[in-house]
N, C-alpha and C positions, 0 to 999 in steps of 0.2 A: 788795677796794676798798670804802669806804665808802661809803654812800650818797650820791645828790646834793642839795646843802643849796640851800633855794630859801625867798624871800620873796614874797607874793602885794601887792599894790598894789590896791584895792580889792575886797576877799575879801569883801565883804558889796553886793556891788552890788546897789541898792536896784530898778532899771529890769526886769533881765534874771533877777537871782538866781544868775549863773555862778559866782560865788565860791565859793561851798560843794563845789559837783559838781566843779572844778574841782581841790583842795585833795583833794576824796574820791581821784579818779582819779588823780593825779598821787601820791600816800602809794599806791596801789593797783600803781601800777605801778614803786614803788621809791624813788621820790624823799623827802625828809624837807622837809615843808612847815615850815618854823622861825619865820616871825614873817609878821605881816600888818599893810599898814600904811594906815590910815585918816586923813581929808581932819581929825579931831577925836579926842583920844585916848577919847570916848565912844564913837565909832563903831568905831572898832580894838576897840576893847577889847569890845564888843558882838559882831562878827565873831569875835573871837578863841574868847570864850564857846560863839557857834552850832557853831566847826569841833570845840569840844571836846564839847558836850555831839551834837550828829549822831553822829560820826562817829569821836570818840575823838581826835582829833588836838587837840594842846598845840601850840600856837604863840603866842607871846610878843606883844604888842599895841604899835605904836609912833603916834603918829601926827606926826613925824618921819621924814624917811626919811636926812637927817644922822645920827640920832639909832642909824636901824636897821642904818647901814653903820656907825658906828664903833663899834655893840655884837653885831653877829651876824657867825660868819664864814658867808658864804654864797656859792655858786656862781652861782647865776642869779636874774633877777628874774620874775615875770610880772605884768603890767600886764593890769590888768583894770579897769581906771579910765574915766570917758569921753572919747571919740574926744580933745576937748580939749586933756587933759591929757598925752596917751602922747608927745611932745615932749621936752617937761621932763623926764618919766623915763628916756625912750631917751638921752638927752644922758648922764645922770645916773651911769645902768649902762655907756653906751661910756665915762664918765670911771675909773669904778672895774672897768674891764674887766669885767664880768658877761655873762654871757650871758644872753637874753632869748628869750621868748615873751609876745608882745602881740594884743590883742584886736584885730579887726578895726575899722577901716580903721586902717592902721600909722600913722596920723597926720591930723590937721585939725585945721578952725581958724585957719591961720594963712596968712598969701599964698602963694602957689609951693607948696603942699604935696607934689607930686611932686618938683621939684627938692629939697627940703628931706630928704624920704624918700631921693634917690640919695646925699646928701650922708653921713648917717647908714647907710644899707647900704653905701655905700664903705668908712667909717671900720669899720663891723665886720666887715667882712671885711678889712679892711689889717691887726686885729687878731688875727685868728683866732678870732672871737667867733661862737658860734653866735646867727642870730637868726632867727626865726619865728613868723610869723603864725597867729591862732587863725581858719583856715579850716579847716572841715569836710567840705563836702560830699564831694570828693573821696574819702573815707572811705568811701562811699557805694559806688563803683562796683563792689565786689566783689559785693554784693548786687545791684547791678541785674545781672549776670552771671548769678547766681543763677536772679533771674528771667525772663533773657533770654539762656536758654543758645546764640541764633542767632544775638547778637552779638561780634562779630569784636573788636571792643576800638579798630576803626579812626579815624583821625577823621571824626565823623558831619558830613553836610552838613548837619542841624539840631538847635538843641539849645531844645525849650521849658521852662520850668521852672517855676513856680507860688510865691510865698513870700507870706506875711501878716505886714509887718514892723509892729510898733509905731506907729511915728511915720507922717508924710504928707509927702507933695512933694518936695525936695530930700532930707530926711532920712534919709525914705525909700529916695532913691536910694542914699545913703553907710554906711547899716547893711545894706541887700540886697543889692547888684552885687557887693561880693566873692565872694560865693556861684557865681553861674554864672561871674564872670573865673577862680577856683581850678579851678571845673572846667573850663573850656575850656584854661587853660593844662597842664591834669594830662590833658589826653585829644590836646591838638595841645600837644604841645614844641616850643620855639622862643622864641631868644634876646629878638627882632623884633616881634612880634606885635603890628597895628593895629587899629583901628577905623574901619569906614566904615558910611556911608547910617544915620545915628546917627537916628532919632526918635521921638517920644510919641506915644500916643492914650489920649484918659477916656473909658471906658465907664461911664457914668452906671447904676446899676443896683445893686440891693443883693446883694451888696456891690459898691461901688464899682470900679473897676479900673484902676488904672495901666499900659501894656506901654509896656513900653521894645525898641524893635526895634534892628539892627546885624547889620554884617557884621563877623565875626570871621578876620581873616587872617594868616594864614600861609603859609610857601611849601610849597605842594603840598595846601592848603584852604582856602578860602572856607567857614565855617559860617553861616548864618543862623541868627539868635540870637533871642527872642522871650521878652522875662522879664515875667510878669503879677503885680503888684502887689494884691493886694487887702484892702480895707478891712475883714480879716473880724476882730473880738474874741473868738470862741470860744476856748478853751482847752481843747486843747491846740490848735493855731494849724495850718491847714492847708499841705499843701507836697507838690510833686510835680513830676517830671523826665520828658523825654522825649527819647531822642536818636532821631533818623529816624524818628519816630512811635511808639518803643517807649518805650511812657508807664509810669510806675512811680510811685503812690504811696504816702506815707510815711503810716503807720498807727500810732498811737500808744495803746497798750491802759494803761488804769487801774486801779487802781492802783497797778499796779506799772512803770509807765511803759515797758512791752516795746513795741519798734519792728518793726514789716515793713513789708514794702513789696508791692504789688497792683498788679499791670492790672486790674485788676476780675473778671476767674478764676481769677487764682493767690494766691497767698501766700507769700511765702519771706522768715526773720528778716532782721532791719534789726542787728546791733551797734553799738550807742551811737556814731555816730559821733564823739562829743566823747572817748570815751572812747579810741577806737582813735587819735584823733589823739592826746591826749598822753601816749597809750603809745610813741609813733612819737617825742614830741617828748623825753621819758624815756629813750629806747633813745638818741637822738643827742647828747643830753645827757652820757650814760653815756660816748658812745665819745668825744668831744671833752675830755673830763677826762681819757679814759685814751690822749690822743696824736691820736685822728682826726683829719681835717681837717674841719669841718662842712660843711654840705649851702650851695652858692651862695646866698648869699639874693638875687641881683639880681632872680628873679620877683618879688621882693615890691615893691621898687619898681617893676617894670615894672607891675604891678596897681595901684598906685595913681595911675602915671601916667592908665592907662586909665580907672580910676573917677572921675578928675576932671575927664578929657575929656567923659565922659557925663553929671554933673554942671553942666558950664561948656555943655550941649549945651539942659539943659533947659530951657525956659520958664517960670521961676518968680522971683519979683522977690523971694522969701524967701533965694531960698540967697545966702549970703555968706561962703562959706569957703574955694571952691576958682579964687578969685580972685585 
């Protein structure tokens, strides 16, 4: 069988940089990255250049995406654009049946954005369209195992976690909370899953800190949730997990950008979690072209329902998206 043929939708993303490693990993694990398509045919065409001269991949520059469907055959799209824009494109690939892998959060910007996300996870799965979201952490749990060979795999009754996201206030909340909803929905399964006793505290301090507290339920767990936001600009950008006080963090050595992960006496390798995801996303890829049925994607609207509840929760007269 041939390869799976795929277009990247902001392969030069100016914010984050995911384009490139994304395009790397995805050609790494099988897939034929074919064109990329940019918001100006300078910027396509600029992207196009970096994936070739990086990393050896030739992919064709549109900055159309009319343009990219009625000149590339291709199987899937991936949307790596911002939060914004992934609407427009989800619409675009359920009209031309594509399967999809989109950056986190599957959608904003626009009112109802969870109703708007069931509407579109219905219509891909009425289709048999695989779609999936770029959450990572979950990629993660093999290693904290690793490092915590006395955990049971159970759902923990706490889960804290540490990230140093970019942006502040609301924005903050909508580029980070996917992170611990992936993990709590990948550690408690279930169809259901709410949100209670939702709230903020700033801890004034350098760096600054945001925690967003919540109770995570499900039927047969209650987790306390506790996610620390902080203002920190170093790079590479601090982050770290705990579930029932087994604390584990992410260590990132330069370089050559190798990952582990520490309690603070151990050590045990971290695998690129971005990487083991769209191996994962490649493999289902694979099986869905060759007959499978793809993987349910209702969690993914069920995660954005929940990031918008948390969002609509917090006290900031900036956010205006998930209204």
């Amino acid at each position: 069988m041939s390869a799976a043929r795929v277009a990247l939708v902001g392969a030069r993303r100016a914010r984050q940089g995911l384009g490139p490693f994304v395009a790397r990993d995805l050609e790494a694990a099988g897939v034929e990255v074919r064109a990329v398509l940019g918001t100006r045919a300078s910027s396509a065409s600029n992207a196009a250049d970096e994936l070739a001269r990086r990393f050896g991949i030739r992919a064709r520059s549109y900055a159309s995406l009319d343009h990219l469907l009625a000149s590339e055959a291709i199987d899937a799209l991936v949307i790596l654009s911002p939060a914004e824009t992934h609407e427009r494109y989800l619409r675009a690939a359920l009209e031309a049946r594509l399967h999809v892998l989109c950056e986190k959060p599957l959608m904003w910007g626009a009112p109802d954005p969870a109703l708007r996300a069931r509407e579109l996870v219905d219509g891909f799965r009425a289709r048999g369209l695989l779609l999936e979201e770029n959450c990572q952490w979950p990629q993660v749990l093999g290693a904290f195992r690793d490092l915590h060979p006395d955990w049971d795999g159970r759902p923990p009754e706490s889960l804290w976690m540490l990230l140093a996201p970019v942006r502040r206030g609301a924005d903050a909340l909508r580029d980070s909370l996917p992170h611990p909803l992936s993990l709590l929905q990948a550690l408690c399964p279930d169809p259901d899953p709410r949100l209670e006793e939702i709230r903020f505290e700033t801890a004034r301090g350098v760096p600054e800190t945001l925690r967003v507290r919540f109770r995570y339920c499900v039927r047969g767990a209650r987790v306390a949730c506790n996610v620390e936001l902080v203002a920190d600009a170093h790079v590479p950008r601090p982050a770290a997990l705990a579930l029932d006080g087994r604390r584990a963090e992410r260590r990132i050595r330069l370089p050559d950008y190798r990952m582990e992960l520490s309690d603070g006496a151990r050590v045990v390798p971290l695998p690129d979690p971005l990487t083991r995801h769209l191996a994962v996303f490649a493999g289902n890829l694979a099986g869905v072209l060759a007959g499978s049925a793809p993987p349910d994607p209702a969690p993914i609207a069920r995660r954005l329902d929940m990031l918008a509840a948390l969002v609509d929760a917090f006290p900031d007269e900036r956010k205006d998206c998930a209204t």
